[in-house]
N, C-alpha and C positions, 0 to 999 in steps of 0.2 A: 329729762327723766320721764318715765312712764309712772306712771300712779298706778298702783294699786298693782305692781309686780316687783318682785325680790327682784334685786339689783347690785351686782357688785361692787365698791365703789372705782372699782379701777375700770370698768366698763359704762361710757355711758353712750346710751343709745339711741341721742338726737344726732353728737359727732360721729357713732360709726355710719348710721345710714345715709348721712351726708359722705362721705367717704366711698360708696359703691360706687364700681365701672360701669359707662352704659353698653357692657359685654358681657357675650357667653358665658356660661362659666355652672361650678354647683358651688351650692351655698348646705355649711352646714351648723345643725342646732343642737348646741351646748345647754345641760340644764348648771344648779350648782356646784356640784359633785365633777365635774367636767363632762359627765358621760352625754355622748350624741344620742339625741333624741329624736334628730329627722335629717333625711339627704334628702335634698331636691336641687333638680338642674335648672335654669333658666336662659331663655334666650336673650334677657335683658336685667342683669341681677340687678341695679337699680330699683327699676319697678316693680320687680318677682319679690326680694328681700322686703321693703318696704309696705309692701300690702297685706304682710301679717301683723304689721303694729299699727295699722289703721283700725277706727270704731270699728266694734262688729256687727258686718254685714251679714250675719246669716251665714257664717262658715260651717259651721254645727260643733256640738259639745266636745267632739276630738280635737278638733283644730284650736279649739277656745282654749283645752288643759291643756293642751302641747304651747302655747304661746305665753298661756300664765307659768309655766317650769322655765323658760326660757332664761337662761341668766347671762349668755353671749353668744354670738355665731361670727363662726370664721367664711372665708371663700376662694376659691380658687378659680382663676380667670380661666380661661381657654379659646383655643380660637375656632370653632366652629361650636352650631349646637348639635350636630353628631359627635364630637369630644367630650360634649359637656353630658351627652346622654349616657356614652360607655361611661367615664368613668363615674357617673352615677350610680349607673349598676355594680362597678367595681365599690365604692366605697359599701351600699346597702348590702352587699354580699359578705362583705369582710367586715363590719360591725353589728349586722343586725339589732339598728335601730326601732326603740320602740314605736315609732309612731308610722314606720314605713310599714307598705302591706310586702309582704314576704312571702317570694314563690317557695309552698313547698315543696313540688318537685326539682328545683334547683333548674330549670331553664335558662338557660342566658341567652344573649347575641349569637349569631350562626358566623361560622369561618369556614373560608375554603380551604379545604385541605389537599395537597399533592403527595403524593406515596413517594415519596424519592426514594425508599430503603428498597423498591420493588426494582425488577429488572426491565418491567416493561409498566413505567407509574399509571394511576390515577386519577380525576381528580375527584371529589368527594365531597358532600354534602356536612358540615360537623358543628356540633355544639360545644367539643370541649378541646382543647389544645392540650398534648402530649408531648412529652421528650420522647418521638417514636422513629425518629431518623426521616420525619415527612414535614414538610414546609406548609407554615397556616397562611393564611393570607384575613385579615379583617382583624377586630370583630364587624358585621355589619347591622344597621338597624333593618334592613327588611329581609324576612327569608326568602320572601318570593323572587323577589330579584338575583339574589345568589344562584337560586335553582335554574333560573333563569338563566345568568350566564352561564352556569354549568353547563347546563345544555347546547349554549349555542359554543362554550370552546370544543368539547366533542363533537360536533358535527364541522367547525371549522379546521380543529387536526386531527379529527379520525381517530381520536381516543376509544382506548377500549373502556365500558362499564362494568364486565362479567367478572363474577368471585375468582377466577380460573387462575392456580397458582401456576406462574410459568415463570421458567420454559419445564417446567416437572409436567405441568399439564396439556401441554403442546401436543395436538393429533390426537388425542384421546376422544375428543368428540365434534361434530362438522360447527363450521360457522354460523353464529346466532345471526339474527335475522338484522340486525344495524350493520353487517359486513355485507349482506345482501341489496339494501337499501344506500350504499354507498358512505356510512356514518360509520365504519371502522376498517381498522387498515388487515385486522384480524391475523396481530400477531402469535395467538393461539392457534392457527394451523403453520407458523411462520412466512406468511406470508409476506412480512418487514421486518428488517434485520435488527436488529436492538440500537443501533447509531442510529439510521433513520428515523426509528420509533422519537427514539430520544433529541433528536431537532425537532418533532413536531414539541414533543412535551416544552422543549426548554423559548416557542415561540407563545406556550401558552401563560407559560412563567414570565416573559419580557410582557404582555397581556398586565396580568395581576399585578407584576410592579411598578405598572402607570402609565405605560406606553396604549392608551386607548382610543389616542385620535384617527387612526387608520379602521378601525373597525367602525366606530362609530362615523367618519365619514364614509363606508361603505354603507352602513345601513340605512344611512341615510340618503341616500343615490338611489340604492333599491325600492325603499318604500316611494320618493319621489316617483321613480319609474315605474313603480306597480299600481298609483295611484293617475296615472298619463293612459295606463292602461287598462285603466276602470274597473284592476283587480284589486278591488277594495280589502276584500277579506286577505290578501297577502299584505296590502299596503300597511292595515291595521296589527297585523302579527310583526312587520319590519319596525311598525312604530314601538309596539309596546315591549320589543330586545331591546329599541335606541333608547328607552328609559331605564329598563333594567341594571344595562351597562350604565349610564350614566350614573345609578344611585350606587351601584361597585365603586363608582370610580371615587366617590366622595373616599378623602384620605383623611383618616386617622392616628393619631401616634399616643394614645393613652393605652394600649394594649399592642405588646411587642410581639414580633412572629417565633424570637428563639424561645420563648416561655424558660426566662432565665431569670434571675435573681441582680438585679442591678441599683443602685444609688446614682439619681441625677443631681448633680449639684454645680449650681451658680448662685452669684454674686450681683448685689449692685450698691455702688459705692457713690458716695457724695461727700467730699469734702474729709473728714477725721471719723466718718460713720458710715459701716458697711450690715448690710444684712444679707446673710447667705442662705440660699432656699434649698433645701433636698428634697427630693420627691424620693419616695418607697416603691420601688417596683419588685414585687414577687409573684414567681411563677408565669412573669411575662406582663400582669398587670398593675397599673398605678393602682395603689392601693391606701395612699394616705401621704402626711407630706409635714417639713416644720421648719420653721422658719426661727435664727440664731442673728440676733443683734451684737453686732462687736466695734467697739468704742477704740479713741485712740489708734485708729489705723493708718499705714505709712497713703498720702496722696495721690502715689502715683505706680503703683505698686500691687495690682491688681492679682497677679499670678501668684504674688510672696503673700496674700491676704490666703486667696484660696489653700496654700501650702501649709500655713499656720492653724486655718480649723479643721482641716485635713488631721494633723497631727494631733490637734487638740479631741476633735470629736471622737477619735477611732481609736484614741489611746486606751481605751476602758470598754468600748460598745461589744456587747456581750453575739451579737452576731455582727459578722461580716457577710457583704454578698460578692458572685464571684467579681463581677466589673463596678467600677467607678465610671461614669462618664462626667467627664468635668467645662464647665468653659473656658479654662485658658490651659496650656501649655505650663506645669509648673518644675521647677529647678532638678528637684530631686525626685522625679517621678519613681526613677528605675528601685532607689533607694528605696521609697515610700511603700513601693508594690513592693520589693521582698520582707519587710518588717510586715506590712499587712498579713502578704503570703503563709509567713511562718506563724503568725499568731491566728491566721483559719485554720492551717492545715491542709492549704489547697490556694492553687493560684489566686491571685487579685490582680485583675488587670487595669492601668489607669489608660482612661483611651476619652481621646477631642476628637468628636464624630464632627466630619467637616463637610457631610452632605444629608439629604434624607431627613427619614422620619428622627432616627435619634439626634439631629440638628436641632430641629426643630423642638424636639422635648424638652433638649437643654435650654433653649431658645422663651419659653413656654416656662419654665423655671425662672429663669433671671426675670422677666417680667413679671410676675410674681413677688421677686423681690422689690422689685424697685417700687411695684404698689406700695409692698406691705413697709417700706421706707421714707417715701413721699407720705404717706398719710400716717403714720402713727408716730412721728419726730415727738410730740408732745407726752405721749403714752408711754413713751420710751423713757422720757427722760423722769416720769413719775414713777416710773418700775425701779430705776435707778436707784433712787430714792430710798424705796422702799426695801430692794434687794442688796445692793452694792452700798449703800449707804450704811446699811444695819452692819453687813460682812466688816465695812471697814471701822464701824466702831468694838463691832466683837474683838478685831484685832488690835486694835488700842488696847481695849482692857484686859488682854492677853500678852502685851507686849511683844506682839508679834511685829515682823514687818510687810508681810501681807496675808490674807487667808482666803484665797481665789479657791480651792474647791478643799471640803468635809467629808469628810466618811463616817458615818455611826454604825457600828457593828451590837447585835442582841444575839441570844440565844435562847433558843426552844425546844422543848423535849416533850413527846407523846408520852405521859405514865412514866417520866425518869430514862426511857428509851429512844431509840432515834432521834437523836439532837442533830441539830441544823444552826447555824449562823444565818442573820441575815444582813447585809451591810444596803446600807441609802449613800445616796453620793445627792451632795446641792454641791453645785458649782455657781458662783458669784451670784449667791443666797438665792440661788431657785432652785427645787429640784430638778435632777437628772436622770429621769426614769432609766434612762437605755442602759444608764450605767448600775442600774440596783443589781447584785447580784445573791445566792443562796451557796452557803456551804454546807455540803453534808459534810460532818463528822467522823471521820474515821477511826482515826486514832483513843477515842474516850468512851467506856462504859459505863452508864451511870448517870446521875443528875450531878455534873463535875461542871458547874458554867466557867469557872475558872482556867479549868484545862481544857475549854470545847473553846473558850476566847483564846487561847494560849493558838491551838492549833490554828485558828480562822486568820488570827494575825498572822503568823508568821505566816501561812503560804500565802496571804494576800500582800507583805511586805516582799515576799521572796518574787512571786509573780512580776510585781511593780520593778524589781531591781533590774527582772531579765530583760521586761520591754523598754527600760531604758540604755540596756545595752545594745540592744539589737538597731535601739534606731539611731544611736552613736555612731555604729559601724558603716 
């Protein structure tokens, strides 16, 4: 226990910080209310985590009140600390925590960007990623090195840099002075057909998706040879591209290139207890993530565990994203995706990335789980307790035979007008935020809570009926 800090009793914070990886990763600070009050990355969250509940050293007065609100902190591992820095930024960005400083010009990590929707592409210097038919490549942590490369893959395939919309603007005006100097192929007078244009482009694309050893063993030949030749100052310009390219090359997967809306989810199982991890990926970046304990599970049964919280979790979740990336292969995928599909309103696809960055995410998730499984077996079983323990005596004295998730529906009205329903969902006696949902009222004039609960039931009876037809079929 810490003296002289609010403490929950179901958190105690000599077993959690015994429990940290000596790994990457951000670590983030819960007050009691649950709301985050700090994101920070570390290269080593053991010692990073732990050196905020040591006596104080002279942290100063913010550090001191951000540590006395402190009522728990979670973590998420990762494997480099360019991971653990993006999605840092991703988390401080999407909760604007108070104790973090917060750019207000909204700055982020630089991406490269390639114009593929163009006839003769790009590539481009960028801050923010777009659904604009052009391929990003990063995020990255330094700008300088992007510009960097920038520059050396234009001069390696004679990319154009100029605004010049073509082929509209073809012969309209002579070649800029990089056609002259040999740094464009200056498809703006046509001087390269659009196919050839487009092999150089698509060698600069085979470049950005990881293939960098051929370049960086060239540059590195050249500076050797420029420094044999006691042309220091080229030797030094070949050195400081062979760095640049190197800090590109460092690969990331907390920020995806389609800037799409996705759910990573795996598993890790041990014995009759499984914890399944989802990460929240929207608009291409990790943006948060939660971890679901699930008891009584079949042993050997991995895919049929995945299939079951699958069904469970998304029976009710008030948004779906377009893809699932899952770790196993499960029974009724095709099934799953069109009951998904019809309750978006738009495709859901369930897809086992089996190379790359999204391998790796998923990858990156199930370890995650199995941390948060190995260490919290005890925690688990005290939540139990507390949650499923209570559930099953309310259904005793209910005479039920079981009572795995509640709904409580209220009603509110502005001045006797606009009435709304609100329904709460606990599922095996904890709340289920994803599942709260809001009914506007349609059908009642008036301060009528009886006919405003009349309507909220039945279309939330009726709704419940159809999703359980649909995933019959």
């Amino acid at each position: 226990m810490r003296p002289g800090y609010n403490e929950p009793a179901m958190f105690d914070f000599e077993e959690e910080l015994k429990k940290l990886p000596n790994k990457p990763g951000v670590y983030i600070m819960r007050d009691a209310d649950d709301t985050i009050l700090y994101v920070g990355k570390a290269v080593n969250l053991h010692n990073r985590v732990r050196s905020y509940f040591r006596k104080n050293i002279g942290r100063g007065p913010a550090i001191d009140q951000m540590v006395g609100r402190i009522a728990r902190f979670e973590f998420i591992v990762t494997d480099s600390e360019l991971e653990a820095l993006v999605l840092e930024n991703n988390l401080i960005k999407e909760h604007s925590p108070k104790y973090n400083t917060l750019l207000k010009d909204d700055k982020t990590y630089p991406y490269i960007k390639v114009t593929l929707g163009e006839d003769f592409p790009r590539i481009q210097f960028s801050r923010t990623m777009k659904k604009d038919r052009s391929r990003y490549f990063g995020p990255y942590s330094s700008a300088a090195a992007v510009k960097d490369t920038i520059e050396l893959l234009n001069k390696l395939y004679q990319l154009r840099t100029c605004n010049r919309v073509l082929p509209r603007d073809t012969g309209l005006e002579r070649p800029c002075l990089n056609h002259h100097i040999g740094q464009c192929t200056a498809p703006c007078q046509g001087y390269i057909s659009k196919e050839d244009y487009r092999a150089r482009v698509e060698g600069a694309l085979d470049f950005l998706g990881g293939h960098y050893e051929p370049i960086l063993r060239d540059l590195e030949t050249k500076m050797k040879e420029a420094a044999e030749r006691m042309e220091f100052e080229d030797a030094a310009r070949y050195r400081d591209l062979h760095a640049s390219v190197k800090s590109v090359a460092q690969k990331q997967k907390i920020t995806a290139e389609d800037g799409d809306d996705k759910d990573v989810i795996a598993l890790c199982q041990d014995g009759t207890e499984a914890v399944v991890q989802v990460f929240f990926v929207r608009d291409g970046k990790l943006i948060g993530r939660e971890h679901y304990y699930m008891t009584q599970v079949p042993e050997n049964d991995r895919p049929g565990i995945l299939q079951d919280f699958i069904k469970q979790f998304y029976a009710g979740t008030p948004f779906l994203p377009r893809e699932l990336m899952l770790q196993y292969e499960i029974e009724d995928a095709q099934l799953i995706s069109d009951w998904l599909s019809a309750r978006r309103g738009g495709r859901v696809t369930l897809r086992v990335p089996k190379i790359g960055q999204k391998e790796k995410l998923v990858e990156m998730a199930a370890e995650n789980a199995r941390i948060v499984l190995f260490n919290d077996r005890e925690k688990i079983r005290r939540e139990e307790g507390r949650t499923i323990g209570a559930v099953k005596e309310l259904a005793a004295l209910l005479d039920l035979p079981a009572l795995d998730r509640m709904e409580a529906f209220d009603i509110s009205n502005t001045n006797g007008f606009e009435n709304v329903a609100s329904m709460v969902v606990y599922e095996k006696g904890k709340p289920k935020k994803s599942d709260y949902r809001k009914f506007r009222i349609r059908s009642v004039t008036g301060p009528d809570d009886y006919a405003c609960m009349r309507e909220a039931l039945t279309r939330r009876f009726t709704h419940g009926l159809e999703e359980g037809r649909l995933l019959e079929e």
